[in-house]
C-alpha positions, 0 to 999 in steps of 0.5 A, a space after each residue: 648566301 651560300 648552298 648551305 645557307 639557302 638549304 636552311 632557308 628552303 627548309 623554312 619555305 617549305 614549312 606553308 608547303 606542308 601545312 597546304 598540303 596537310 589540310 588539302 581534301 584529298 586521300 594523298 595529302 597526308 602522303 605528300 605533307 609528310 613526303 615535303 616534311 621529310 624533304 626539309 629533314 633531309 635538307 637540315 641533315 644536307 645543310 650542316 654536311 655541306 657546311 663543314 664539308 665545303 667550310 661554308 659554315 656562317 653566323 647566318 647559318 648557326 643563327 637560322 638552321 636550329 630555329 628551322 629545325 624548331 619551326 619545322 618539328 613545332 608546326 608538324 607537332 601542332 598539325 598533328 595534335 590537333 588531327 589525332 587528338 589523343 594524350 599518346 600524342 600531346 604529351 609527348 609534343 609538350 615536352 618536346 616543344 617545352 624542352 626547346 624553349 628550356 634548352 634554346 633559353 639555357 644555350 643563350 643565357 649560356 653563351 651571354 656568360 661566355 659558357 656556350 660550349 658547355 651546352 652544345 648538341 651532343 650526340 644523345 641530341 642527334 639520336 633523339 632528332 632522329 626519332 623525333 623526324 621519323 615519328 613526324 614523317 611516319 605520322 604526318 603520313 596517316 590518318 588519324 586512326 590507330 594501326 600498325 603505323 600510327 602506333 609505331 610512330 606514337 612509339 617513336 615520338 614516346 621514345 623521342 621526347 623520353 630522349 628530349 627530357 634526357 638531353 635536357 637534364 644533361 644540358 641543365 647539369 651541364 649549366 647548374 655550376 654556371 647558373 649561380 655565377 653572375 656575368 
């Protein structure tokens, strides 16, 4: 277990941390659920540099920092359908949660071919991640009422899963030669 390693597993700890804390009654949970949520992002950006800064990059950790990434981002955008209620925020949370499973199925059938190189993250992906955790930190941080905030991250999370779909397509022509081929 390396510090890389145990950034991705605090990541996952911190998960029941700010759902408590979303739900707690107070006036500043929301501020302190969203302030542990962008704690875990952060973590996940620390994890992968210290990985490759250090060379402590594990099949441990290949295995667990995209599934923390996918927990973490799914339950944020289940807490928050459910408190905003609104189709400005759960369309963009179906397809972002839906481009997942396409995306996490297409890498492992991808790599039982022996093709996983085809669909590795690209730089479109990170920039749609960064939308993505802003929108989350800055919605997880307010009320359910629209304001200047609440609207800039709808704007956000709309222009995230605008990227998602994107990344999906290139994913999916990345793999369309690929999925008429038997192993």
């Amino acid at each position: 277990m390396n510090i890389p390693n145990l950034l991705t597993v605090l990541r996952v700890l911190l998960i029941p941390v700010f759902i408590a804390l979303f739900y707690l009654p107070f006036s500043w949970s929301y501020w302190a659920a969203s302030g542990v949520f962008a704690l875990a992002s952060a973590t996940d950006w620390l994890d992968g540099y210290l990985a490759r800064r250090l060379g402590q990059s594990t099949p441990f950790g290949a295995f667990l920092d995209p599934v923390a990434d996918k927990l973490m981002v799914a339950v944020a955008l289940v807490l928050l359908v459910e408190e905003h209620s609104s189709l400005w925020l759960s369309l963009p949370a179906m397809i972002i949660i839906g481009r997942e499973i396409v995306v996490s199925a297409l890498r492992e059938w991808m790599a039982e071919i022996g093709a996983r190189a085809h669909v590795a993250v690209s730089r479109l992906g990170k920039w749609k991640t960064a939308a993505q955790m802003t929108a989350l930190v800055i919605l997880l941080a307010n009320p359910p009422r629209m304001d200047l905030w609440v609207g800039l991250g709808f704007g956000l999370l709309i222009i995230a899963a605008i990227l998602t779909l994107w990344s999906m397509i290139q994913y999916l022509r990345a793999a369309w030669p690929h999925l008429g081929t038997s192993k």
